[in-house]
C-alpha positions in Angstrom: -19.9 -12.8 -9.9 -19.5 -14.7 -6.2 -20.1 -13.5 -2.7 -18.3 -15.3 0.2 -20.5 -17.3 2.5 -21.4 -15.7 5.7 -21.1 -17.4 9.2 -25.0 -17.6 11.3 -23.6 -15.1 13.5 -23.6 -12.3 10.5 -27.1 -13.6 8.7 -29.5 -10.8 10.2 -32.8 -12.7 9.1 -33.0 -16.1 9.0 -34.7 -18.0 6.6 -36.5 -19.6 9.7 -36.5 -19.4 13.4 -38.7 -22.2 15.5 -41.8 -20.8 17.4 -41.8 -22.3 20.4 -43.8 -21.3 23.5 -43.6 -22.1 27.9 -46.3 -24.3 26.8 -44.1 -26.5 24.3 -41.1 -26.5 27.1 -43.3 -27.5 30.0 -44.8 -30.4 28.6 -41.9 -32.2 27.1 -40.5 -31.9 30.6 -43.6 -33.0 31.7 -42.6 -36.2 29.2 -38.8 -36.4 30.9 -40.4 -36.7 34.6 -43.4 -39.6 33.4 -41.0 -41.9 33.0 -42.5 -42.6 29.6 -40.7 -41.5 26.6 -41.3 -43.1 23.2 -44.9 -44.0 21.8 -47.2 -43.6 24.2 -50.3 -41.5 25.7 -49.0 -38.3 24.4 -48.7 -39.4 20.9 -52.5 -40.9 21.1 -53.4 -37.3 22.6 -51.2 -35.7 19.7 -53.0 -38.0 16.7 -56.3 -37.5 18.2 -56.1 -33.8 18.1 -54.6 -33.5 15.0 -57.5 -35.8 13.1 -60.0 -33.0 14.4 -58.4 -30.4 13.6 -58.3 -31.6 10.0 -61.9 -33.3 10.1 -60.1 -36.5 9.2 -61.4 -39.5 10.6 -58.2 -41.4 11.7 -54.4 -40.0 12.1 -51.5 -42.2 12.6 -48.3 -40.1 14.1 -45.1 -41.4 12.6 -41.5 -39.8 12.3 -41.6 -38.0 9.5 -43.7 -37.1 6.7 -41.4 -39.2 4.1 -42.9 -42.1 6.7 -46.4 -41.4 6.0 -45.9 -40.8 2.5 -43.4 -44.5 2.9 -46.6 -46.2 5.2 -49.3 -44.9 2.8 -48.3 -46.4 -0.6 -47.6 -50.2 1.3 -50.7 -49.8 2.6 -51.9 -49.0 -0.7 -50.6 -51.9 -2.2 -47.8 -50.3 -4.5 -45.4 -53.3 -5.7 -42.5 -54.0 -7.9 -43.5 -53.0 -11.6 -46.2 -50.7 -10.7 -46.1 -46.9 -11.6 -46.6 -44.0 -9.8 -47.4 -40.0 -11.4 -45.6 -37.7 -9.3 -44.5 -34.1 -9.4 -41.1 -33.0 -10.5 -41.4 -30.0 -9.1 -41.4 -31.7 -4.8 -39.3 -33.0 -2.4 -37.2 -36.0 -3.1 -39.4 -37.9 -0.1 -42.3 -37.6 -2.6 -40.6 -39.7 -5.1 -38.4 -41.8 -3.2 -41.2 -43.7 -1.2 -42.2 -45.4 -4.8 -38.4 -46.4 -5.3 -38.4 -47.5 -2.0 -41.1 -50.5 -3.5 -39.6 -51.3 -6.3 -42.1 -49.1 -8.5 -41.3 -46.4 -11.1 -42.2 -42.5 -10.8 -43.3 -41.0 -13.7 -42.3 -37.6 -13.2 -45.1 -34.4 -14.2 -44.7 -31.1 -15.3 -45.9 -27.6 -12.8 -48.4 -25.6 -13.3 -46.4 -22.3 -14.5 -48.5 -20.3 -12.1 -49.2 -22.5 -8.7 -46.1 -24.9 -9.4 -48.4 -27.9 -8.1 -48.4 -30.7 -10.3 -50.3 -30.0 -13.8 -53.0 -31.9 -14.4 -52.8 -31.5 -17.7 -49.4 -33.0 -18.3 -50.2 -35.5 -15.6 -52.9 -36.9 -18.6 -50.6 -36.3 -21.6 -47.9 -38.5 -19.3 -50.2 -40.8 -18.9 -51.1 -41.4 -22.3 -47.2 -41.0 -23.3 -46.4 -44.1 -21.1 -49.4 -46.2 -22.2 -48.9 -45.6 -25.8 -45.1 -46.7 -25.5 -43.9 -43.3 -26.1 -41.8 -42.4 -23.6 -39.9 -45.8 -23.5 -37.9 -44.4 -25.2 -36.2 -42.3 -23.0 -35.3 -45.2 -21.0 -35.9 -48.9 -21.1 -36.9 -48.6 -16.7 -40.7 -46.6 -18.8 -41.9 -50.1 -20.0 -45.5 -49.2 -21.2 -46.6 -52.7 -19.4 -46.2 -51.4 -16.2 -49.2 -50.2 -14.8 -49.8 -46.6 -13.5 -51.8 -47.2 -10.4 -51.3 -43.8 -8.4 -50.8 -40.2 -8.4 -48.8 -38.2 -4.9 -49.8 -34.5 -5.6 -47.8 -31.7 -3.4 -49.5 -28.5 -2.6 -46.4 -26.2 -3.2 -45.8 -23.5 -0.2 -49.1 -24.6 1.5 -51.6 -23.5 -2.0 -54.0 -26.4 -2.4 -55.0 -27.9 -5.8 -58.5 -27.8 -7.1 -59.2 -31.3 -5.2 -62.3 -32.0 -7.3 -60.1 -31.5 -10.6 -57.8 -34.0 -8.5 -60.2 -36.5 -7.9 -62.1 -36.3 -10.9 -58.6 -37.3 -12.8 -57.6 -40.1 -10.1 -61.5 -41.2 -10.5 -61.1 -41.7 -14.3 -57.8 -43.2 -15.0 -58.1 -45.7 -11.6 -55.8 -44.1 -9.9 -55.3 -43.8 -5.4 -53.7 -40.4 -4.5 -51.5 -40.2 -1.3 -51.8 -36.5 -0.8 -48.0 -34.7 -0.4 -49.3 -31.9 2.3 -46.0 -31.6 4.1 -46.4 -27.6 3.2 -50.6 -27.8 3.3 -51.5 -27.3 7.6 -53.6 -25.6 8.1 -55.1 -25.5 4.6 -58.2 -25.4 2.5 -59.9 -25.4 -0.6 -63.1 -24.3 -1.7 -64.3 -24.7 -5.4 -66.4 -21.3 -5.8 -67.6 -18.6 -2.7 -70.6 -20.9 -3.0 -69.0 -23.9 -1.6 -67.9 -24.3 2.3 -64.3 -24.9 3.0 -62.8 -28.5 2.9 -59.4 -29.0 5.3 -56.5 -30.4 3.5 -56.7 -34.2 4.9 -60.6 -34.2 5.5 -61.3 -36.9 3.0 -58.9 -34.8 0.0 -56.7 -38.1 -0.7 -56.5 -41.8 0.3 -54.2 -40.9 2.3 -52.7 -37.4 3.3 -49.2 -36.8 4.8 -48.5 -33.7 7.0 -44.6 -32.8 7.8 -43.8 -31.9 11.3 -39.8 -30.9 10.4 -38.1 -28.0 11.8 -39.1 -25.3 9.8 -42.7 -26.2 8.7 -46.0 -24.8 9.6 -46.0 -26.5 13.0 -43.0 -28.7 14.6 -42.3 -31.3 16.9 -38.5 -31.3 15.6 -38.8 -34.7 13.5 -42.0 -35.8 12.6 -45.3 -36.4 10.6 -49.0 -37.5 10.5 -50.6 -40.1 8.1 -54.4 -39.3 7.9 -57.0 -41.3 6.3 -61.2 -42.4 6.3 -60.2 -45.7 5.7 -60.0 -47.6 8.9 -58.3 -51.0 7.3 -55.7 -48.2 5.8 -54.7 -46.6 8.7 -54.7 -50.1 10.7 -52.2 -51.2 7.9 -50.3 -47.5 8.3 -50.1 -48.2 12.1 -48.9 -51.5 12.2 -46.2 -51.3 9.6 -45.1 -47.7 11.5 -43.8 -50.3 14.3 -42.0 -53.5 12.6 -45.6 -54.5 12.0 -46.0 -55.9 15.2 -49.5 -56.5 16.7 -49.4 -54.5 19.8 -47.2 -51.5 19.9 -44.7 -51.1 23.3 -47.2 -48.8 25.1 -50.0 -51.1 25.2 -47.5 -54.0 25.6 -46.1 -52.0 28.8 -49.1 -50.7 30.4 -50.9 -52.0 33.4 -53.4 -53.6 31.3 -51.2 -54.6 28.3 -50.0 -58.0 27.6 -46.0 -58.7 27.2 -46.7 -61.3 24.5 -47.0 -59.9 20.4 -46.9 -61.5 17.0 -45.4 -60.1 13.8 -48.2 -60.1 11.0 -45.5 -58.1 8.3 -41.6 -57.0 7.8 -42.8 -53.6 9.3 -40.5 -50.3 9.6 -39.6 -48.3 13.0 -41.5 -44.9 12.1 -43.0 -44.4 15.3 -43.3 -41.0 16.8 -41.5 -40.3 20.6 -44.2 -39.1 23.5 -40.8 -36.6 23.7 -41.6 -34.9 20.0 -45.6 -35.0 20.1 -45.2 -33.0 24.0 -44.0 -30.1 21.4 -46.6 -30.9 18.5 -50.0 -31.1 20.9 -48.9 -27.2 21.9 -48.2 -26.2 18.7 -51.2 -27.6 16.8 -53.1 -25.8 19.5 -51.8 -22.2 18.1 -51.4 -23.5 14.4 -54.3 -21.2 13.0 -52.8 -18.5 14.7 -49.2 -18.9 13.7 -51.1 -19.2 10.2 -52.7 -15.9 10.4 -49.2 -14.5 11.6 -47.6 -15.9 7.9 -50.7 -14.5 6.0 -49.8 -11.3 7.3 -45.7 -10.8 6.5 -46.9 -12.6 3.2 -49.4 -9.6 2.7 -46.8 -7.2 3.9 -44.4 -8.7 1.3 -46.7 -8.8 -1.8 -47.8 -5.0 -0.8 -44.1 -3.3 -0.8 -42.4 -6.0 -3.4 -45.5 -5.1 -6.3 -43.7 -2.7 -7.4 -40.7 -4.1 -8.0 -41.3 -5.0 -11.6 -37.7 -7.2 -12.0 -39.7 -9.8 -9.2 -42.8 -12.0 -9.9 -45.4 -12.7 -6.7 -46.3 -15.7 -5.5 -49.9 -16.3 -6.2 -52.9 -16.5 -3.7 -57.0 -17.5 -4.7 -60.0 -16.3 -2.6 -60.6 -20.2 -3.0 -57.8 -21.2 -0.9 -56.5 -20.7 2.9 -53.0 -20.6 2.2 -50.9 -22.2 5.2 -48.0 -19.7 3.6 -45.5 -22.2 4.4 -43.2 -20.6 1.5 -43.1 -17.3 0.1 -41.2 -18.3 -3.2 -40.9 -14.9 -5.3 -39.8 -15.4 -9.1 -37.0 -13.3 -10.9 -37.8 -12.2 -14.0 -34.2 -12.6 -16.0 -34.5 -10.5 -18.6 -35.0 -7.6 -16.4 -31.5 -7.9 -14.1 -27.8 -8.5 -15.2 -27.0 -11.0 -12.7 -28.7 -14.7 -12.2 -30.9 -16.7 -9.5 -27.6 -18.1 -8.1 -25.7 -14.6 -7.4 -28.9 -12.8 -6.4 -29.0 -15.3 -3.8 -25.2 -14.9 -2.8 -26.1 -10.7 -2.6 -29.4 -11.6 -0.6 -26.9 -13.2 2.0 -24.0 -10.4 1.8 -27.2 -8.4 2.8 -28.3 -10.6 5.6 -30.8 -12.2 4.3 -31.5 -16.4 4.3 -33.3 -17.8 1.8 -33.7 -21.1 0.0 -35.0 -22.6 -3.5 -38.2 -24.7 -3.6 -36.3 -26.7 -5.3 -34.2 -28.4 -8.2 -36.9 -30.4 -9.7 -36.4 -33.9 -9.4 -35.6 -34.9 -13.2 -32.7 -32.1 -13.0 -31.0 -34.9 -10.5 -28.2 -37.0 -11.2 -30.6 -39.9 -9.8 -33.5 -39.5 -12.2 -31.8 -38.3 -15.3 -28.9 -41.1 -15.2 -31.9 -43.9 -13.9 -34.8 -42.8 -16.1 -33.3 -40.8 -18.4 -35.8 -37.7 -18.3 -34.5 -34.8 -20.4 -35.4 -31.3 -20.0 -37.8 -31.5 -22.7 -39.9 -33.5 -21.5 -40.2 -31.3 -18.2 -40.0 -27.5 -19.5 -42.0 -25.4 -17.3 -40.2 -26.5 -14.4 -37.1 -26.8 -16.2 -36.9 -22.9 -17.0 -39.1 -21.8 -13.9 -36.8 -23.1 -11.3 -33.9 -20.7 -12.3 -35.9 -17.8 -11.3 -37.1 -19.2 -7.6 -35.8 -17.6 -4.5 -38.4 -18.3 -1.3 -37.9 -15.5 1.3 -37.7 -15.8 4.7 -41.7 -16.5 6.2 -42.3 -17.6 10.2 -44.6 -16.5 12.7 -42.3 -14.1 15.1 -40.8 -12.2 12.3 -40.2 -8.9 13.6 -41.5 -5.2 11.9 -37.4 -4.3 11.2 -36.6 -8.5 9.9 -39.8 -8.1 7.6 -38.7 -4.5 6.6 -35.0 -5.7 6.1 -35.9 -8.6 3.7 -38.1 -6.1 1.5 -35.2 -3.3 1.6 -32.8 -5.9 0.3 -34.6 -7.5 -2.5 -35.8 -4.0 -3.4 -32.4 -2.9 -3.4 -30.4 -5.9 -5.1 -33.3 -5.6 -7.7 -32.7 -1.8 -8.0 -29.0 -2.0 -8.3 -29.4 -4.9 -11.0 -32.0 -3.5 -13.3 -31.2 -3.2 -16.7 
């Protein structure tokens, strides 16, 4: 069964629509009038805020968060024959960045619950690869390579257990560049008896935030690289500009010097005065917008718990949730259709949605390069059949909200076994 695709003008809820204020539009043409467009005071301004807001000590602002996660593991040191343990279940930015040195990912099961990255398999992995085991699969797994980090993603903005995290990284030697493109604002707490830690104050190496269209807060294109280590985030800086050893604004201004010197084959990840005009406005109502997402979440997991064909997303009195996804699972043995045509009714109805995502080993890239087999992956292998993420943005109105839960209800309904 098939559905024909719908033009924008029919889809009735998005799956998401920017939340931009006067505020946002005022300042970039603010920006337009300075004269002053690229990398400059804004940015600082943007960065500066930004590292509060997060307690984290220093915050480099680059183009996007596949930059800061790019940026992180250089300044980490990640080479050529080097190995890397990171999610299957992510973004292909999360994996890329270790091709893009030369270096292997070894890819990790989810959690069935969360969908972060297990632990558990990230140590059975581990061992797999240093034992020779999974060689096997592909003469790329050389068990002489050595497994020097691990880039967790907090899935739809639900932290991992960051002492669990550490604790691992601690004991098998290994950095962690922290995946957070879904994770601001979030937290983590390990019991009611512990205060709150931000995502990014002092939870990885390194932590990358996403500034894209459609995350938690925007500034179009965009990210933020945050770190306690001041030689790191010198290293992250400098390489963000051809690794040049003054950037343009302090090259340009009154009291800047003309001349510069090239300490490293550096990359052109700056961030534009133009985008971080929008991001210093919306990281000023970020909590807010947050609050705003808690809410239709809420709303959502109040009128959908009765629908017993659907499985919720999970929450934890330990965790501020940014609820940057609201990924509801099917549960296929209770419908007569599949994740791929209850999609194509959810859009006859007018709904948009998305899937967070093909995991990374069901690629042609990964299974042709490295070989991994579904086998080796099977929680994510069977769980990513059943994911549909719902529409979830701060302006959502009372009848959009309504209208996504009367048509999942209803598709559900008219499907049941």
């Amino acid at each position: 069964m098939s559905a024909p695709n719908l033009s924008r003008s029919e889809i009735k809820v998005p799956f998401f629509r920017p939340f931009l204020g006067q505020a946002e539009t005022e300042e970039v043409l603010d920006t337009l009038r300075s004269g002053w467009l690229t990398t400059g005071e804004k940015v600082k301004r943007f960065e500066t805020n930004f590292g509060a807001a997060v307690r984290g000590r220093h915050a480099v602002a680059v183009n996007s968060c596949t930059a800061a996660l790019h940026l992180a593991v250089e300044a980490l040191g990640l080479k050529a024959g080097q190995a890397v343990l990171v999610p299957t279940m992510t973004f292909a930015a999360t994996a890329e960045v270790v091709r893009y040195q030369g270096a292997i990912p070894i890819l990790v099961d989810c959690d069935p619950e969360t969908l972060n990255i297990d632990l558990n398999d990230a140590a059975r992995k581990l061992e797999q690869f240093r034992n020779g085991q999974l060689s096997s699969v592909s003469g790329s797994l050389n068990p002489d390579i050595r497994v020097v980090g691990i880039i967790p993603a907090h899935v739809g903005g639900l932290m991992l257990p960051i002492d669990e995290l550490k604790a691992f990284a601690k004991k098998e030697g290994l950095w962690i560049v922290e995946d957070a493109a879904h994770s601001f604002p979030a937290a983590w707490r390990k019991s009611s008896n512990d205060s709150w830690q931000q995502c990014g104050e002092d939870t990885a190496d390194v932590s990358c935030f996403s500034f894209y269209a459609n995350k938690t807060i925007t500034t179009g294109e965009g990210g933020m690289a945050v770190t306690t280590n001041p030689d790191l985030a010198d290293r992250i800086r400098m390489m963000s500009l051809h690794g040049l050893s003054h950037d343009a604004w302090g090259r340009y201004s009154s009291g800047g010097s003309w001349d510069y010197k090239i300490a490293a084959p550096g990359f052109k990840y700056n961030l534009t005065d133009i985008a971080a005009s929008i991001g210093i406005h919306q990281l000023a109502r970020a909590e807010s917008m947050r609050q705003e997402r808690e809410k239709i979440a809420a709303i959502y997991a109040d009128q959908l718990s009765s629908v017993k064909s659907v499985t919720l997303p999970p929450s934890d009195p330990n965790r501020v949730h940014s609820w940057h996804l609201f990924p509801i699972r099917l549960n296929l043995d209770q419908l007569t259709i599949d994740r791929n045509v209850f999609i194509e009714e959810l859009k006859l109805a007018g709904v948009g949605c998305s899937v967070h995502w093909r995991p990374l080993h069901l690629h042609p890239y990964y299974e042709e390069m490295f070989g991994w087999g579904q086998e080796l992956l099977p929680v994510s292998t069977a769980v990513w059949q059943r994911l549909v993420s719902l529409p979830l943005f701060p302006g959502m109105t009372n009848s959009e909200i309504q209208h996504v839960v009367d048509s999942v209800s209803n598709i559900c309904r008219r499907s049941a076994l």
